[in-house]
N, CA, C and O of each residue as an XYZ file, in Angstrom:
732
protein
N       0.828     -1.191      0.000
C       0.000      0.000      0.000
C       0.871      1.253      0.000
O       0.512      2.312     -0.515
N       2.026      1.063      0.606
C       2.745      2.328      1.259
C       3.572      2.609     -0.351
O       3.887      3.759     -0.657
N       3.835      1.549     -1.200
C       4.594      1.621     -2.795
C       3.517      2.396     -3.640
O       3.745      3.368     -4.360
N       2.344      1.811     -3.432
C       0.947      2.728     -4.022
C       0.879      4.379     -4.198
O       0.641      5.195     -5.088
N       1.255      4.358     -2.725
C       0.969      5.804     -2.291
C       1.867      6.583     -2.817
O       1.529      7.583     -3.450
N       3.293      6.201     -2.613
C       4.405      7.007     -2.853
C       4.517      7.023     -4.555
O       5.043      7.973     -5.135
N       3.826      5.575     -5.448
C       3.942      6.044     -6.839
C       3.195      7.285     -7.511
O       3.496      8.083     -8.399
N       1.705      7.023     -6.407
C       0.706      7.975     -7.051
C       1.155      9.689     -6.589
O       0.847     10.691     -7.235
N       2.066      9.649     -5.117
C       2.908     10.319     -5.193
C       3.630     11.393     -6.283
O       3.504     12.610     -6.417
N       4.334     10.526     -6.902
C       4.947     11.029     -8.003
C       4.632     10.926     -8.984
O       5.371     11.413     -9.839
N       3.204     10.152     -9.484
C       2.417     10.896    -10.490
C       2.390     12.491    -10.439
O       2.724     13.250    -11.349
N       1.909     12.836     -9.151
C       1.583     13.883     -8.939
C       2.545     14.973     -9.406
O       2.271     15.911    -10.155
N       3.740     14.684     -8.828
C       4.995     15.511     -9.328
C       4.871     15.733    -10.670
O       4.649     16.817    -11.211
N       5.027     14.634    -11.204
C       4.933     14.735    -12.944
C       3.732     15.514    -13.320
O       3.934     16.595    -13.872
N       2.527     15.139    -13.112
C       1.623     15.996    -13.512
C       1.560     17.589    -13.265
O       1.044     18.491    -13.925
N       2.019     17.584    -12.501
C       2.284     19.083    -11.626
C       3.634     19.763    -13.098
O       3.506     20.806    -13.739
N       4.369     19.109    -13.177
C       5.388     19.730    -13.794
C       5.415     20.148    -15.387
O       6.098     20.838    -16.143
N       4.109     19.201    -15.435
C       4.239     19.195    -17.206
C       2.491     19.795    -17.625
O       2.171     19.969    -18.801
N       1.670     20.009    -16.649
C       0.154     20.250    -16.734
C      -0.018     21.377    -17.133
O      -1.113     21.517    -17.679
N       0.951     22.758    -17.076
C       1.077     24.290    -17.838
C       1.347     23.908    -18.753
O       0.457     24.319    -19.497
N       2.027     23.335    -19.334
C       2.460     24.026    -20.421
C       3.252     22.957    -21.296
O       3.894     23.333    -22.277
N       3.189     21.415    -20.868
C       3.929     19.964    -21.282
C       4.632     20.508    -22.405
O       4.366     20.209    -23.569
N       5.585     21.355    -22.033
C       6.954     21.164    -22.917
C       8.367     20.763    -22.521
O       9.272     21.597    -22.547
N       8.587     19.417    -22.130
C       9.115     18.488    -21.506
C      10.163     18.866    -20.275
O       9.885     18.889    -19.076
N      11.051     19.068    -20.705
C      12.068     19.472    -19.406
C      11.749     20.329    -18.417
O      11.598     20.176    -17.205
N      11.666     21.316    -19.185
C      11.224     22.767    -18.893
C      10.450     22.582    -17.323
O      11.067     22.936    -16.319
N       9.456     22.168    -17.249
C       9.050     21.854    -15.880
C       9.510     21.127    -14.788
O       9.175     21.260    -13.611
N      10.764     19.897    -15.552
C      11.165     19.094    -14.657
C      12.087     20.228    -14.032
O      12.223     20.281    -12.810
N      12.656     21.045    -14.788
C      13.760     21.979    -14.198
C      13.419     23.062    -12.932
O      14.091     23.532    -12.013
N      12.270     23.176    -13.300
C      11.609     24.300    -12.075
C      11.672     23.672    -10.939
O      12.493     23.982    -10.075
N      10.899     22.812    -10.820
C      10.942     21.838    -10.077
C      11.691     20.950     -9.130
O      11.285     20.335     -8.145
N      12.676     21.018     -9.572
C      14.160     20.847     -9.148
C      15.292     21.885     -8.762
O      16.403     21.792     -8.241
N      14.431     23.018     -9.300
C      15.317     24.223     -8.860
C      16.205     24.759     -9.808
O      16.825     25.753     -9.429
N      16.427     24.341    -10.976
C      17.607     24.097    -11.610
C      16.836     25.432    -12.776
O      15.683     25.170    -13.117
N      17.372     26.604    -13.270
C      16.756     27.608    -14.149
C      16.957     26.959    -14.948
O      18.035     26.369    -15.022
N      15.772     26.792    -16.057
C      15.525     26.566    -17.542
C      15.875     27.868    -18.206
O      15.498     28.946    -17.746
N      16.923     27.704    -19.774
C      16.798     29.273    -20.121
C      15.508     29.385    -20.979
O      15.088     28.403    -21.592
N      14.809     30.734    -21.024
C      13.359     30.628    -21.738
C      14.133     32.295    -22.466
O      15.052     33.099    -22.306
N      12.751     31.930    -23.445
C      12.672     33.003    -24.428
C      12.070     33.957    -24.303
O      12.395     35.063    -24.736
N      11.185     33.713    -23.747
C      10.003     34.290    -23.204
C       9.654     35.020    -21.048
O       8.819     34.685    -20.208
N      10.561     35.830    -21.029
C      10.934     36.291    -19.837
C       9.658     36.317    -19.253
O       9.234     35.629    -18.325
N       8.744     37.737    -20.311
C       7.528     37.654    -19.367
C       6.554     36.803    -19.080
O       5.664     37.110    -18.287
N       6.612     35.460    -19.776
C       6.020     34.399    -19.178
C       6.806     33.952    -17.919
O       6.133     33.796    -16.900
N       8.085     33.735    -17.853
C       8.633     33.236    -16.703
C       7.875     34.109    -15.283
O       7.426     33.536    -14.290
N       7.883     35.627    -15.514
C       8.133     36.144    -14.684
C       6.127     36.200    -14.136
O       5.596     36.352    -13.036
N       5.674     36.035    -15.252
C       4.125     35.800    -14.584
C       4.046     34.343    -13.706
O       3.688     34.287    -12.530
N       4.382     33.400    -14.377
C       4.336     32.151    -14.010
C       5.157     32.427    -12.295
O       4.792     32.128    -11.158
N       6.165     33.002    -12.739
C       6.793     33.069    -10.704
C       5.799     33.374     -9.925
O       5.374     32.741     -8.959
N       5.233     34.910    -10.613
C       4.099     35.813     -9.412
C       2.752     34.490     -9.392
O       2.113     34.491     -8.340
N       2.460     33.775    -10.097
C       1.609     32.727    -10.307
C       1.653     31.976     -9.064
O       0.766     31.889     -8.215
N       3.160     31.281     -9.074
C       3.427     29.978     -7.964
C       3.338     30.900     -6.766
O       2.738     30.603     -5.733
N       4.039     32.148     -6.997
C       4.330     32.925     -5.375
C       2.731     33.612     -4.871
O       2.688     34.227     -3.805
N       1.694     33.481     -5.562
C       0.618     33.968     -4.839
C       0.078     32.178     -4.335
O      -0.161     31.830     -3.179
N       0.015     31.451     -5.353
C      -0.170     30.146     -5.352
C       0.169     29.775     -3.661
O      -0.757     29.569     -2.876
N       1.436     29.731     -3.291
C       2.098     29.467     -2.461
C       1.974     30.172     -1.153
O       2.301     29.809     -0.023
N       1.310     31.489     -1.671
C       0.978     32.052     -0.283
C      -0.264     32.175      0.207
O      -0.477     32.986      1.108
N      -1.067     31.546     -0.210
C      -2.494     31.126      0.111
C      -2.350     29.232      0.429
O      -2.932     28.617      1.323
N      -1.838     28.921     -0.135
C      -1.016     27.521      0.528
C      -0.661     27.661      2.064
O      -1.395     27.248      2.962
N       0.636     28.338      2.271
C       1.022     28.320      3.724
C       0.269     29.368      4.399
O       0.566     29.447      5.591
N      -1.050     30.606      3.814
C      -1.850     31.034      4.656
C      -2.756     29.758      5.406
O      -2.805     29.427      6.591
N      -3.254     29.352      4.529
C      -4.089     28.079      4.875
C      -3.358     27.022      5.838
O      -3.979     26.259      6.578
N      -2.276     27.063      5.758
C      -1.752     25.761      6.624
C      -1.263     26.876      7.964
O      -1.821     26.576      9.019
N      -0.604     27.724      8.030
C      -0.909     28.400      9.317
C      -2.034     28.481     10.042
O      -1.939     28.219     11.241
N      -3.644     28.945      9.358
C      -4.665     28.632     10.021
C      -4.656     27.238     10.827
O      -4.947     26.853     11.960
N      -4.289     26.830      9.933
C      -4.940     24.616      9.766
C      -3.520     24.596     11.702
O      -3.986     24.383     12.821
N      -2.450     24.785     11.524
C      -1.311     24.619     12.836
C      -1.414     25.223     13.815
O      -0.697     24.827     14.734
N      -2.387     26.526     14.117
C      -2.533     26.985     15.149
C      -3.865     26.296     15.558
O      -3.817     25.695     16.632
N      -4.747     26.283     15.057
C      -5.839     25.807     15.457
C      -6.646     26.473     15.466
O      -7.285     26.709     16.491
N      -6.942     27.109     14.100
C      -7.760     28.277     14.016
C      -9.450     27.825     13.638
O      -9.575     26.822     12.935
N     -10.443     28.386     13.991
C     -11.894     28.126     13.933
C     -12.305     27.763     12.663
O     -12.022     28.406     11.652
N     -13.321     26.203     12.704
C     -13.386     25.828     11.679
C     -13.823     26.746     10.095
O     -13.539     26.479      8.928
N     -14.618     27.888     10.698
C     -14.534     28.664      9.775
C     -14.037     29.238      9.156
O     -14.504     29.640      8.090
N     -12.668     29.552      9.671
C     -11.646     30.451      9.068
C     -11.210     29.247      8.222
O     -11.127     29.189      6.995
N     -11.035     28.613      8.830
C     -10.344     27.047      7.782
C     -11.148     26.948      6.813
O     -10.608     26.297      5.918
N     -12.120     27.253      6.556
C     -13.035     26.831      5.551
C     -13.219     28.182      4.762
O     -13.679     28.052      3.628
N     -12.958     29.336      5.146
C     -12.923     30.519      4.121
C     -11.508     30.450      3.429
O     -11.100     31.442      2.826
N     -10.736     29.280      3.504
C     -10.160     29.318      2.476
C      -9.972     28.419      1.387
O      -8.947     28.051      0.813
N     -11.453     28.077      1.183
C     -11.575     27.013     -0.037
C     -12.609     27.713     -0.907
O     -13.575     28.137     -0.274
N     -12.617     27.902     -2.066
C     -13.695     28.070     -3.107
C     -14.851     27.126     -2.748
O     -14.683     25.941     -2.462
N     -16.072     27.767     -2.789
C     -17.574     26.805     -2.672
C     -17.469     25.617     -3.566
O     -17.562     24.567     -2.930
N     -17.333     25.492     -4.619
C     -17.004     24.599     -5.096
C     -15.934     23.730     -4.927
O     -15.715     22.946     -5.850
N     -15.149     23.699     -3.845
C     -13.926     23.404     -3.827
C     -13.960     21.699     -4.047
O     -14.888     21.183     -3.424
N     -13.401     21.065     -4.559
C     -13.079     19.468     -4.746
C     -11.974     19.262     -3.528
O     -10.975     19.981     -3.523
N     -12.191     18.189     -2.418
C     -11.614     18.326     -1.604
C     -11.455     16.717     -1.255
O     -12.536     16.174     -1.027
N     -10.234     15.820     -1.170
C     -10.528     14.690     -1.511
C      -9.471     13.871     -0.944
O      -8.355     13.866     -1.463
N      -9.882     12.829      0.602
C      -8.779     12.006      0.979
C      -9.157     10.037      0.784
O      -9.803      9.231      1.453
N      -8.470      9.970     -0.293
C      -9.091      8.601     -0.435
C      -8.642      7.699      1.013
O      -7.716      7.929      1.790
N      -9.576      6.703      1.037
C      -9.250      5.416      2.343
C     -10.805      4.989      2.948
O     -11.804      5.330      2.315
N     -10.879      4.469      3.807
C     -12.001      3.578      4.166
C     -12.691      4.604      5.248
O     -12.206      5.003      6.307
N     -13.869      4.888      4.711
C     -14.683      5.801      5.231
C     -15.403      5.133      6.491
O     -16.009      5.727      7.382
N     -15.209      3.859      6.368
C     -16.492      3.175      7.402
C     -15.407      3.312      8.795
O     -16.025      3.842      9.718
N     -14.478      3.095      9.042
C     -13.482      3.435      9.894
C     -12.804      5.005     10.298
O     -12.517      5.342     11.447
N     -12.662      5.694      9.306
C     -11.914      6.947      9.680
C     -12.991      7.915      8.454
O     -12.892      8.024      7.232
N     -14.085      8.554      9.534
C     -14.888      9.399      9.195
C     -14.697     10.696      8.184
O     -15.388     11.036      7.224
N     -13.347     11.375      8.826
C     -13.101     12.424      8.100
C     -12.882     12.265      6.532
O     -13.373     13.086      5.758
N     -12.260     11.371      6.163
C     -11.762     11.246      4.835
C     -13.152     11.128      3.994
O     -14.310     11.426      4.285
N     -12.628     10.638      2.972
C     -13.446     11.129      1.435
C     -13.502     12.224      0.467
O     -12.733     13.183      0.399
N     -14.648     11.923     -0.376
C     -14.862     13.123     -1.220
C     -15.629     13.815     -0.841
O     -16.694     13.380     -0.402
N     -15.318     15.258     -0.887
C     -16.072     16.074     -0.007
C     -16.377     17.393     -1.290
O     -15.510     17.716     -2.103
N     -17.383     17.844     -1.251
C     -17.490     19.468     -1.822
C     -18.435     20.443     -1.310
O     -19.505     20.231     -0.739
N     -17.902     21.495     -1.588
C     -18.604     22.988     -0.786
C     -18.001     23.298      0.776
O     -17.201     22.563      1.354
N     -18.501     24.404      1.256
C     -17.957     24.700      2.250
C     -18.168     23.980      3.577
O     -17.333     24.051      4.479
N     -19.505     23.161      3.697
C     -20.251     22.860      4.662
C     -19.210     21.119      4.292
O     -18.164     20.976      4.926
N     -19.531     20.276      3.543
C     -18.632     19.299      3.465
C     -17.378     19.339      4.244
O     -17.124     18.676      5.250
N     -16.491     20.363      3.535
C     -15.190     20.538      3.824
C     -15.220     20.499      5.712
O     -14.676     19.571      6.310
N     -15.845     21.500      6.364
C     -16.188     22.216      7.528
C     -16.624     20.563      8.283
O     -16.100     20.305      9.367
N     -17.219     19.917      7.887
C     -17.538     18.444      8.558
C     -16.169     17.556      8.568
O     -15.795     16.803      9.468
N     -15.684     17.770      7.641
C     -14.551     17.231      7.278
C     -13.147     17.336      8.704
O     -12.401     16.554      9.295
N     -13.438     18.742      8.693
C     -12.565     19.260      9.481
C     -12.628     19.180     10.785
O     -11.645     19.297     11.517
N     -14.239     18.895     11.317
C     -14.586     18.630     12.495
C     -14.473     17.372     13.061
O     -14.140     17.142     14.224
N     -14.819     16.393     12.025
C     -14.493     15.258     12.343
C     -12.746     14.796     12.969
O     -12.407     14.319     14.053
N     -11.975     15.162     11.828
C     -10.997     15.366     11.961
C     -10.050     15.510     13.516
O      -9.150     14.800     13.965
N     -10.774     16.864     14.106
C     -10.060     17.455     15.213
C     -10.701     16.689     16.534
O     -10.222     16.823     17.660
N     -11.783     15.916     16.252
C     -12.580     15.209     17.192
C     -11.913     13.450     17.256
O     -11.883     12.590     18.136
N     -11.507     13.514     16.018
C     -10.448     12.473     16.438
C      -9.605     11.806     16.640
O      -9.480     10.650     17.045
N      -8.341     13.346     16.045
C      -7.089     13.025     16.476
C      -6.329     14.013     17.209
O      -6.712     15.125     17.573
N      -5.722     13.717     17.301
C      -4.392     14.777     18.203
C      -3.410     15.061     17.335
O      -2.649     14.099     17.231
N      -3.096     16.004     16.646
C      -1.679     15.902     15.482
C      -0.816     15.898     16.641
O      -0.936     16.068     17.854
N      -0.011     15.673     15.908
C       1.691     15.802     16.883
C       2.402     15.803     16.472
O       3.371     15.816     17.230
N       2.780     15.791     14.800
C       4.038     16.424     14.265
C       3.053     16.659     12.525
O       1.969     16.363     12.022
N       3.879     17.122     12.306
C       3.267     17.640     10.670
C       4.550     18.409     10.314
O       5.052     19.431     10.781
N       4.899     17.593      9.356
C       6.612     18.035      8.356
C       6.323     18.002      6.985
O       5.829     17.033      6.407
N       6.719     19.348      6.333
C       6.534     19.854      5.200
C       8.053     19.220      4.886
O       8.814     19.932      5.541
N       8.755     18.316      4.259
C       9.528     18.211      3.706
C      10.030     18.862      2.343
O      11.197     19.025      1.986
N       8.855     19.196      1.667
C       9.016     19.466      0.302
C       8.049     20.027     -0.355
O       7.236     19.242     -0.842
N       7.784     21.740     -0.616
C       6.617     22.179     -1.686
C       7.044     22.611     -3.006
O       8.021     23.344     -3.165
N       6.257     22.125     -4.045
C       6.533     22.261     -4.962
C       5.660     22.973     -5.923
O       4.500     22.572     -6.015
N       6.164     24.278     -6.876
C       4.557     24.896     -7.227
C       4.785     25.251     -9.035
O       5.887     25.365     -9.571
N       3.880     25.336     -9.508
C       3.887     25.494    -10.797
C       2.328     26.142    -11.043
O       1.257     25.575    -10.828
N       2.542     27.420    -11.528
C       1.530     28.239    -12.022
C       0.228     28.440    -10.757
O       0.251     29.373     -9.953
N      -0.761     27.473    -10.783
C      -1.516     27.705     -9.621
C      -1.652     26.395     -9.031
O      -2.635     26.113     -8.346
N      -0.780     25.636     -9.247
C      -1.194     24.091     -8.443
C       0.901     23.834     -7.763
O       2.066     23.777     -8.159
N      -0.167     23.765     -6.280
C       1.276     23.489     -5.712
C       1.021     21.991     -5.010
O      -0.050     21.427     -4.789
N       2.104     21.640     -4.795
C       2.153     19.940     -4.285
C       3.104     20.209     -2.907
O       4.003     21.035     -2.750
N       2.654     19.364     -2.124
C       3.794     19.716     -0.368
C       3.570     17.896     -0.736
O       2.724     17.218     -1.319
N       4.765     17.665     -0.068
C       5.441     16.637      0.370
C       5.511     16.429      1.728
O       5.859     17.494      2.239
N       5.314     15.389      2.747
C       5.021     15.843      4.079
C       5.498     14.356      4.717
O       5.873     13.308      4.191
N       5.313     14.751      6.002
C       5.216     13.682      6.956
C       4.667     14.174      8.042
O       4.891     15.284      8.525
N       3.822     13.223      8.504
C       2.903     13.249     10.238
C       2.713     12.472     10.787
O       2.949     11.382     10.266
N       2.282     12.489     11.897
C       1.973     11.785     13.185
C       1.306     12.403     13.938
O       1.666     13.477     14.420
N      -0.299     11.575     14.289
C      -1.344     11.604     14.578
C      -1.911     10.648     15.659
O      -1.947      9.428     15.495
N      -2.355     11.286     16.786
C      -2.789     10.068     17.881
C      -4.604     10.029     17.701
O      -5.415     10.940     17.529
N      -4.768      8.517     17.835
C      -6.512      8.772     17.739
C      -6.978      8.861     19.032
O      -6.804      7.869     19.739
N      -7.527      9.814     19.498
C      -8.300      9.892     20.398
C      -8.804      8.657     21.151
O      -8.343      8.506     22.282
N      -9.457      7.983     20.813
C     -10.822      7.000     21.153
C      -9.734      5.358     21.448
O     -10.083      4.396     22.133
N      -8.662      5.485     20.826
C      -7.816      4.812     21.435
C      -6.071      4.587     21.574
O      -5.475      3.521     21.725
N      -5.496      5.988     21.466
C      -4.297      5.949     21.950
C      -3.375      5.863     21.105
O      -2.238      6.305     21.273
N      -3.826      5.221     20.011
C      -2.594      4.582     18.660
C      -2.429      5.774     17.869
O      -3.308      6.566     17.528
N      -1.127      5.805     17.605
C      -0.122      7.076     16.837
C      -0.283      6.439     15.654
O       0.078      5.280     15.450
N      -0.814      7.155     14.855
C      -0.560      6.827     13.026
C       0.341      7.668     12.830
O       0.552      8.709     13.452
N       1.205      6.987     11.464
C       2.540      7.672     11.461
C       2.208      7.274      9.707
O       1.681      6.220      9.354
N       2.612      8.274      8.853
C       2.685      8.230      7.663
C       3.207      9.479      6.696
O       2.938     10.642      6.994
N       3.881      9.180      5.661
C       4.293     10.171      4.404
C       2.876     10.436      4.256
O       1.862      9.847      4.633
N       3.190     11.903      3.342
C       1.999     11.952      2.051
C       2.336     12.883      1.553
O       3.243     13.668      1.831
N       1.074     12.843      0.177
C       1.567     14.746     -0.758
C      -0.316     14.669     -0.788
O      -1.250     13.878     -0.650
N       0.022     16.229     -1.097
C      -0.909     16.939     -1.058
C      -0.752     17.992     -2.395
O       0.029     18.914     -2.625
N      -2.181     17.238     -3.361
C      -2.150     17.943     -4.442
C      -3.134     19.220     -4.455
O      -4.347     19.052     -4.580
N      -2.567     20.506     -4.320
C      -3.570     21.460     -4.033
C      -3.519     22.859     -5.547
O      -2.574     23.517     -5.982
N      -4.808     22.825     -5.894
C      -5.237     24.164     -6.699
C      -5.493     25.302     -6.256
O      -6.411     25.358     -5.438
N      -4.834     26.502     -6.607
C      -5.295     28.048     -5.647
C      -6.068     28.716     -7.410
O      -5.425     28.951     -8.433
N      -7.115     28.815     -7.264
C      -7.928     29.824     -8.052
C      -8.789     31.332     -7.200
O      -9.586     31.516     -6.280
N      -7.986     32.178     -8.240
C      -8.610     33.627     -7.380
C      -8.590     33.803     -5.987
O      -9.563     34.325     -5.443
N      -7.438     33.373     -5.214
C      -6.971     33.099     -4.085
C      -7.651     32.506     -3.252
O      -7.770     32.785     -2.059
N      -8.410     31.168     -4.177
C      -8.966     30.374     -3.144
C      -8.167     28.721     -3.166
O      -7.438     28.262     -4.046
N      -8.531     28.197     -2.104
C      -8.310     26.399     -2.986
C      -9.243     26.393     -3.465
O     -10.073     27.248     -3.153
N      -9.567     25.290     -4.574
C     -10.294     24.505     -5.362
C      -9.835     23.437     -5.489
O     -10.323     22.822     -6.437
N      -9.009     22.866     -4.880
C      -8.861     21.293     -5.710
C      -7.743     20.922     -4.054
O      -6.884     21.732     -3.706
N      -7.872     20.285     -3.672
C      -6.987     19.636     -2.277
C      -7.280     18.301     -2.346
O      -8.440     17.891     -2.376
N      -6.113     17.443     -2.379
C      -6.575     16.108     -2.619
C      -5.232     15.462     -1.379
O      -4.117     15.984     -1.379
N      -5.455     14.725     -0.765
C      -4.394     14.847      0.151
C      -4.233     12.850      0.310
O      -4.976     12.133      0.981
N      -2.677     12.266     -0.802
C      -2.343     10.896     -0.371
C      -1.851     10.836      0.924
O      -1.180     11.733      1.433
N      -2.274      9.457      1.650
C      -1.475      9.123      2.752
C      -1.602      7.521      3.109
O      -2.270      6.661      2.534
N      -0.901      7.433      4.032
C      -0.954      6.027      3.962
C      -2.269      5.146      5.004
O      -2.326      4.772      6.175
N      -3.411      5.089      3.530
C      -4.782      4.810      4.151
C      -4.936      3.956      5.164
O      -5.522      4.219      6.214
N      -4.337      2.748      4.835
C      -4.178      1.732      5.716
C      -3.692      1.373      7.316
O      -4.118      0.641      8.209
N      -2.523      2.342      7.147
C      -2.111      2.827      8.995
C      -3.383      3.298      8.696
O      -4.327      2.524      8.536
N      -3.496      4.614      8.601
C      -4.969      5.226      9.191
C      -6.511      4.007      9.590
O      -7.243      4.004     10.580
N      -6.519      3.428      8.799
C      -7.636      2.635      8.980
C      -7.278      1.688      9.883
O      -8.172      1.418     10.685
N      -6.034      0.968     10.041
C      -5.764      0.304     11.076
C      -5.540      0.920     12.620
O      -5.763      0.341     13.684
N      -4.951      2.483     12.376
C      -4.911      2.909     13.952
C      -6.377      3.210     14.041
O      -6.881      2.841     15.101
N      -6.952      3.625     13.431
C      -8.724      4.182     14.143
C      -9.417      3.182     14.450
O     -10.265      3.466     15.296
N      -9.424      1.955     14.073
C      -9.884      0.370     14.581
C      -9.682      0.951     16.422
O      -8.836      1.635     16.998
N     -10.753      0.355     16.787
C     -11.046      0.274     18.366
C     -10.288     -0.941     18.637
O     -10.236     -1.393     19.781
């Protein structure tokens, strides 16, 4: 499961890198840090202000999400429409699924804080291209209701439109999760 995760993982990367504009390298290079030379400056230089607003409605949102800010504020930062989406076994660990609109999301989130305890959350790695940025992560999570620490990687494929999210899709490793929330 945990090979699953980490391939669909790096689907993600790839898609992320080549989904502007699939003219091959060119994205792998951003991505990596490494300057591509372009012809076209003022595209580069929109595409930066692109990722850098991208990115700062990203870590606005995850500052809310680490202090522990009111589910509402957490939720004024998703578009009504927002597609919001943690695959794994719903009959066990409530929060997850497919979720849309604000009121979804907002259940989502409640569930969530009702039944775990975070206790670490590591951004290892964000990665952004135009308006879709990807974080790379690691956490550890205690369940409430019985004591067990889930411990797992994941990425998080997220869309910022008109400085909202729209699209948050968040891999992890379903299976710890479904096995620590077991009573």
């Amino acid at each position: 499961m945990k090979i699953l995760i980490l391939i669909t993982g790096l689907v993600i990367i790839v898609v992320a890198a080549f989904a502007k504009n699939g003219k091959g390298n060119r994205g792998i290079d951003r991505l990596t840090k490494k300057t591509a030379p372009t012809t076209a400056a003022d595209e580069a230089t929109q595409t930066s202000e692109t990722d850098s607003a991208a990115v700062k409605v990203v870590n606005h949102f995850f500052d809310k999400f680490k202090s522990g800010a009111p589910l509402d504020d957490l939720v004024a930062s998703f578009d009504e429409k927002a597609d919001y989406f943690i695959p794994g076994d719903t009959k066990n660990v409530p929060w997850i699924g497919k979720r849309t609109g604000h009121a979804a999301i907002k259940e989502s989130f409640r569930l969530l804080r009702e039944n775990i305890k975070p206790e670490k959350l590591t951004f290892t790695d964000m990665l952004a291209k135009g308006n879709r940025v990807v974080i790379l992560g690691y956490l550890e999570s205690r369940m409430k209701k019985n004591d067990k620490v889930m411990k797992s990687e994941f990425s998080i494929d997220i869309v910022v439109e008109n400085g909202l999210i729209t699209r948050y899709h968040l891999l992890e490793d379903s299976f710890e999760v479904s096995d620590k929330a077991k009573l």
